[in-house]
N, C-alpha and C positions, 0 to 999 in steps of 0.2 A: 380890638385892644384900644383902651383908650391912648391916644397921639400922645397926649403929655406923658402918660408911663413908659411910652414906646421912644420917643426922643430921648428921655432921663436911661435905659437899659441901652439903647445903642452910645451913647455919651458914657455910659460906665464900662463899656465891653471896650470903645474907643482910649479908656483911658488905660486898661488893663492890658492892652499889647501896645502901649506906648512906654509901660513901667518894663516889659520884656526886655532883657539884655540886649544889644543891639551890637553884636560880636564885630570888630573888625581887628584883623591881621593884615598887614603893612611890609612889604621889603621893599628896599631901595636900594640901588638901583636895581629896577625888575630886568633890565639886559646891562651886563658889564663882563670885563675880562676875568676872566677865573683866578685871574691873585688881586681881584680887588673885594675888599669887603663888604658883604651886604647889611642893613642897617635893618632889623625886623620890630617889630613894634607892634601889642596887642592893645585897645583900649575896646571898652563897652561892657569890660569884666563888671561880675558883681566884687565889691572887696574883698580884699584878702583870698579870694577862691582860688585855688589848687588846678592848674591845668597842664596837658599834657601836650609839648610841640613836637611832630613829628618832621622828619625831610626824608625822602626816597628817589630814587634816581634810578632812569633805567638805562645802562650802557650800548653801543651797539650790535654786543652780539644776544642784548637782550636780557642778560642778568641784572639781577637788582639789588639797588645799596641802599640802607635803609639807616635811620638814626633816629633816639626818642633823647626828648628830657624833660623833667618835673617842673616847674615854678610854680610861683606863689604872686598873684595879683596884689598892691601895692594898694594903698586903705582907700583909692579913686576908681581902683577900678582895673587900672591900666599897668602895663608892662614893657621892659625897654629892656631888651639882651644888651644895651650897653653898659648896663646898670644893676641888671638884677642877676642875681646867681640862681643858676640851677642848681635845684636841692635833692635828684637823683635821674637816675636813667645812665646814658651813655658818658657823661661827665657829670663832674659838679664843681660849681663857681660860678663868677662871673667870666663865662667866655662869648664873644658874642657874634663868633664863626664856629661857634663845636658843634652845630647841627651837620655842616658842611664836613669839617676835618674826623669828626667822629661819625663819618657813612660805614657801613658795615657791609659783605657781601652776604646775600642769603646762603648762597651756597660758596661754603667755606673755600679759602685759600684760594681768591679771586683778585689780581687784580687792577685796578680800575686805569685805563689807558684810553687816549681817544684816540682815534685812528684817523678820521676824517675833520683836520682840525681849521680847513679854513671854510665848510658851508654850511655847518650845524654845530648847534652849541651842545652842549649837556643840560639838559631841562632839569631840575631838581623842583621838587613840590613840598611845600612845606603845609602842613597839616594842623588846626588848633581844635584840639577837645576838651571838653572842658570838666575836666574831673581826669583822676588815676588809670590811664592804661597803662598796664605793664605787658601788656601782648594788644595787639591793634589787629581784630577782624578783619573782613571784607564788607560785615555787614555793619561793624560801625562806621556813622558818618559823622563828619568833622561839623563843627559850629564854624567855620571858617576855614578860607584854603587859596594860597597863592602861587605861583609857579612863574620861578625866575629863571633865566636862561644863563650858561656863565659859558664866554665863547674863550676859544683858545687864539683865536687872531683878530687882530683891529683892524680898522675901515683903513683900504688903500695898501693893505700890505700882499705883496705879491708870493706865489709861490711857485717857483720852475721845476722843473723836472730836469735830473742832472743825468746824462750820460756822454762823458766826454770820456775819452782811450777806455781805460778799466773804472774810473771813478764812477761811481754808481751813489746817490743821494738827491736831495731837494733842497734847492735854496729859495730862502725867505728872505726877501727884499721889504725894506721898511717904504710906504709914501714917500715921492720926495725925489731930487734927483741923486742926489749923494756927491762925494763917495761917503760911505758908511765906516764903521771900524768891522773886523770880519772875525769873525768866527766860525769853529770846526766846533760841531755838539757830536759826541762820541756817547755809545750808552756801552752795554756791559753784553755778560753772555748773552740775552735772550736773541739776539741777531735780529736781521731784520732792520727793516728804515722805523723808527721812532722820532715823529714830530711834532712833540708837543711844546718842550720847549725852545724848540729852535724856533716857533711861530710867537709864541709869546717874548721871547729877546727880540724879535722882528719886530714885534709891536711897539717895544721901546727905545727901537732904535738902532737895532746894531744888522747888519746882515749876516746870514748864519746859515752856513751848510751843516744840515744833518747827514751826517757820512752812513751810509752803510757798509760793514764790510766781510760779514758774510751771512748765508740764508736769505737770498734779497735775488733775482732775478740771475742770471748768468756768473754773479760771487758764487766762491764754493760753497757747497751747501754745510759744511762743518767745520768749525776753528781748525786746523792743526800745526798754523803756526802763523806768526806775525809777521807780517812782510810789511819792512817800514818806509818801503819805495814808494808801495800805494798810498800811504796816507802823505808824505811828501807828495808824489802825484798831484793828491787834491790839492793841498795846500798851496801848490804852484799856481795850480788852474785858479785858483779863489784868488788870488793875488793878482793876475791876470785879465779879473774881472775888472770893467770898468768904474764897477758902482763901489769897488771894495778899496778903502783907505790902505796905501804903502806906510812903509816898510814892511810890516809884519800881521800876524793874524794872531788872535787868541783861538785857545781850545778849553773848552767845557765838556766834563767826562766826569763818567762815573764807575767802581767797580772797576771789569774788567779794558771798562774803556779808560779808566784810568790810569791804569797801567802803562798802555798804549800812549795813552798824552804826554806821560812823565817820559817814557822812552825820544818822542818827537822833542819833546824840552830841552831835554839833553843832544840828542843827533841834527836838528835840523834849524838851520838857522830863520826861518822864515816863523817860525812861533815865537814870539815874546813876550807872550800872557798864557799861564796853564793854569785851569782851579781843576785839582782832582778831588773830587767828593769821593770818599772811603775806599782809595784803593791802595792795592800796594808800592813799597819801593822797588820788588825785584821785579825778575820776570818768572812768573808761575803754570805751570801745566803746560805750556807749547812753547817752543825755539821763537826767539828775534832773529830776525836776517836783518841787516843793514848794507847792502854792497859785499863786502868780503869782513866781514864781520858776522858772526853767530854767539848768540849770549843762551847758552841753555836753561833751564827750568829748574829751578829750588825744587828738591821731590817733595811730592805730598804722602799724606799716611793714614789711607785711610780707618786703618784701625781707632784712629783719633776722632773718628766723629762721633757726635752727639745725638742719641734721643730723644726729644723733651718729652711732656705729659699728652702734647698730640698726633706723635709719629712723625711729626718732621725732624730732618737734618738740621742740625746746628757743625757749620761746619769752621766756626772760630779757632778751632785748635787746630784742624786739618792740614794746614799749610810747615812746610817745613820754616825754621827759627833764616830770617834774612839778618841775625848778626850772627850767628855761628861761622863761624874763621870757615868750614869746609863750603859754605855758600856763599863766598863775598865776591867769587866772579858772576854771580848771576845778580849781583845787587846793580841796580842801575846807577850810572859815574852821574849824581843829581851836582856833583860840582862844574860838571861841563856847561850847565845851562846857563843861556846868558839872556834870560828873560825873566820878569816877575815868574814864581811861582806859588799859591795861594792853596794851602790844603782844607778841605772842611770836612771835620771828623763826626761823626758819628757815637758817642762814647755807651750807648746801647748796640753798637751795632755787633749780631753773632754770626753775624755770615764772615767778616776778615779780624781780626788786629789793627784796625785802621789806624788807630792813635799809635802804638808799637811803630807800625812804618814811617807815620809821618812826624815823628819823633825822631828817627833813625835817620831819614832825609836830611832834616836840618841840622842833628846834631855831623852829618857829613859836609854839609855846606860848610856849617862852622868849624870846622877843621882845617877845611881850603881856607877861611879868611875869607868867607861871601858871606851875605847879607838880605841875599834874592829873594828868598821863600817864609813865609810866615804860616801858621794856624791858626783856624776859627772850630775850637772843642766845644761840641754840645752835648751836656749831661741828660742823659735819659733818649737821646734821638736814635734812632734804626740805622739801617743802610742803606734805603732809600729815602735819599732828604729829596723832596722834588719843591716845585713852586709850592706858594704858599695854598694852603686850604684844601690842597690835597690830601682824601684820607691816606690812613696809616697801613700799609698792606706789613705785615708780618711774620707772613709768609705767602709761599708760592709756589707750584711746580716749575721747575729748572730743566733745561734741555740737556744739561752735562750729567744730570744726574735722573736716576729712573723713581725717584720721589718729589717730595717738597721739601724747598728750603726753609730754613727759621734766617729772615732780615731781622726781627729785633725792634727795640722801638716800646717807648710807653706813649701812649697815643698824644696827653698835653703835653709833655716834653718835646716830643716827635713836633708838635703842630708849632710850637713855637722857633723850634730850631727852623723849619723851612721857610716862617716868616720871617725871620732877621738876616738869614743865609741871604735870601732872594733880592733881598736891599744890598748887601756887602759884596755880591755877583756883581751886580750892574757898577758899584761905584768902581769895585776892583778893574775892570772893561774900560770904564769910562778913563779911569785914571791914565793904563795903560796901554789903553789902542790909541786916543783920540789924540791925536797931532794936530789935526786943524777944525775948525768947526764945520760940522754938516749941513746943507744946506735941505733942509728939513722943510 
C-alpha cells in the first residue's frame, strides 16, 4: 500500500475513535459515612441523550438492593444529580441521593440493616448505560461503573462489648478522651443488639450504648414484659462510665423501644433527654414493673387488623383507644418527667397512631402546666425514620406476628423526613446533654 494512503486511513481511523464518547461517571466522596451525601456526575455524553443510572448493593446475608432512574444529558454532554431531575424509574425530580434512598430488595419485604458496623462498609455500585433500561440484564454492560463505600463508623471511634450484672449491649465511644454526652439507643420488637445508629451518633460525637434487652445471648428469648430496673441498671452503669458526661443521659428509641424510653422518662431520674420516634404513650401488649409498681397493657384487638393489596398486616387500628377513660391507668404519667422530651412522628406511618399518642402526651403535659416535650410531624414518612439515605423498608416480617408488617412510608417523603430528623437528633442532644465542652 502505498505509505501516503496508509498514513491518511490510519490518521482517519485515529480521528474516528477520538470522536467516540468518552463516558465518565464520578461519585464523590468514593468512601464517606452513610448520612453523608455523595455528589455523582456523568460528562462525555453525546447531547441531550437519555441514559439510564443504576445502584445495587449486596447486604451481608447476601440479598440485594437495587435502584434505577431515567435522565436526560444537558445540550454539553454532561450531567449533575445535583441539578438535573430524573425523568422516570424509581423516582422523579431533582433528587441527588434517590439512587441511594430509593434501593429496593429483590426479594420482597427485606430489610436493609448492617450488622458489622465498625470493619465493612456497604459497597453500593452505581452503573451508567446509555440509553432506556427498564429491566437491566446480566448480560448488559454499563458504558461506565463506580463503587462507593458508605461506612457506618468514623476513624478512631471505638466499640466495647458490654456485659456488666444483666446489662447486655455495645458501647460506642467517639476519638478523644471525653467525657462525652451519653446516650441509651433502644430499637423496637425485632430484639436482638442493633448498631447502626448508635455507631454513627459515635461518630459525631456522643457516646452511646445500644441496649439489648431481649433475644440477645442469656436476655429472655421473648418480650413478656418490661422490667424498668434493667434499663435503670444500664443507665446507672453508663453514667458510671468515665468517658460519659454527668448529670444525666439521653435515650433514642424507637417503636417498641419507645415506649420503653417514654416509661424511663417519666420513672428514672438519670434520663433528661428522650426522642421517641413513632411510638406510643401507654403501655401496650406486656406489663411494666417498676419496684412495686405494675402498669398493665391497653388490650389490643386483633379483629382490627388490616390487609393491604400484598398480604401484609397493617396493624394502625390494632391498638386499643390510650384516651378512652377505661385505659388511662395504663397511659404513662408523661407529666412526671423532668427532662427534655422530643417526639418525631411519622404521619405515613401504619404500623401505630404515632401522631394520636404524641398529641396525647403533650396535650397531658399541658395540663400539668409543663412545657418539656415538643413534636417534629413528617407528612408522607413510615415508621421507620432511620439516618439519612436509608432506603424505605415498608414492610417486613415481625417476630410477634407469624406475617409481615405494613411500616408505611412514600419513599421521597420518607427520604426527606430522615434527612432533617437526623440534623434535629443531634442538635436536640447537643442542646440537652452538653454541660461542658468535650475534649474531642
Amino acid at each position: 500500500m502505498d505509505p501516503t494512503l496508509y498514513l491518511a486511513l490510519h490518521r482517519a481511523h485515529y480521528r474516528s475513535l477520538c470522536q467516540l464518547p468518552m463516558f465518565q461517571l464520578t461519585a464523590t466522596p468514593a468512601s464517606a459515612l452513610v448520612d453523608e451525601p455523595v455528589h455523582i456526575r456523568v460528562t462525555g455524553l453525546p447531547p441531550l441523550q437519555i441514559v439510564t443510572l443504576t445502584a445495587s448493593l449486596k447486604d451481608e446475608k447476601g440479598y440485594v438492593y437495587q435502584s434505577k432512574a431515567f435522565y436526560k444529558a444537558n445540550e454539553v454532554g454532561e450531567l449533575d444529580l445535583m441539578e438535573a431531575p430524573s425523568i422516570g424509574g424509581d423516582y422523579v425530580g431533582v433528587h441527588p441521593m434517590g439512587l441511594f434512598w430509593s434501593l429496593k430488595p429483590e426479594k420482597v419485604f427485606r430489610r436493609l440493616i448492617k450488622q458489622d458496623v465498625m470493619n465493612s462498609p456497604f459497597y453500593v455500585t452505581l452503573n451508567l448505560y446509555d440509553s432506556v433500561y427498564v429491566q437491566v440484564s446480566t448480560t448488559d454492560q454499563p458504558r461506565a461503573s463506580q463503587t462507593v463505600q458508605r461506612w457506618f463508623s468514623g476513624p478512631g471511634v471505638q466499640r466495647v462489648q458490654i456485659r456488666e450484672g444483666r446489662v447486655r449491649g455495645a458501647l460506642f465511644l467517639p476519638p478523644g478522651e471525653g467525657p462525652f454526652p451519653g446516650i441509651m439507643d433502644l430499637f423496637g420488637g425485632r430484639g436482638g443488639l442493633v448498631e447502626f445508629r448508635a455507631s454513627l451518633l459515635a461518630t459525631h460525637g456522643f457516646a452511646v450504648l445500644a441496649l439489648a434487652y431481649f433475644s440477645y445471648e442469656d436476655l429472655p428469648k421473648n418480650l413478656e414484659e418490661i422490667d424498668l430496673e434493667y434499663f435503670e441498671e444500664a443507665a446507672n452503669w453508663l453514667l458510671t462510665h468515665p468517658k460519659i458526661q454527668k448529670p444525666g443521659i439521653g435515650v433514642i428509641s424507637v417503636s417498641k423501644g419507645a415506649e420503653i424510653a417514654l416509661a424511663m422518662a417519666c420513672f428514672l431520674k438519670q434520663v433528661v433527654a428522650t426522642i421517641c420516634i413513632n411510638g406510643p404513650n401507654a403501655i401496650y401488649e406486656f406489663p411494666l414493673r417498676y419496684k412495686d409498681l405494675v402498669i398493665t397493657p391497653i388490650p389490643s384487638f386483633m379483629e382490627r387488623v388490616q390487609i393491604d393489596v400484598l398480604g401484609a398486616m397493617r396493624l394502625r387500628h390494632y391498638k386499643g383507644d390510650a384516651r378512652d377513660e377505661l385505659n388511662q391507668k395504663s397511659v404513662l404519667p408523661i407529666e412526671k418527667a423532668q427532662g427534655a422530651i422530643l417526639f418525631i412522628v411519622g404521619d405515613g406511618d401504619e404500623c401505630l397512631n404515632s401522631r394520636g399518642y404524641a398529641e396525647q402526651a403533650l396535650d397531658q403535659l399541658r395540663s400539668h402546666g409543663r412545657n418539656n416535650g415538643r413534636m417534629l410531624v413528617y407528612p408522607g414518612a413510615g415508621h421507620l425514620i432511620e439516618p439519612p439515605y436509608t432506603p424505605l423498608c415498608y414492610a417486613s416480617p415481625h417476630r410477634f406476628s407469624s406475617g409481615v408488617l405494613v411500616w408505611g412510608g412514600d419513599p421521597v417523603a420518607h427520604a426527606a423526613a430522615q434527612e432533617h430528623s437526623w440534623g434535629e437528633i443531634q442538635k436536640f442532644f447537643r442542646e440537652h446533654l452538653t454541660q461542658t465542652r468535650s475534649k474531642l
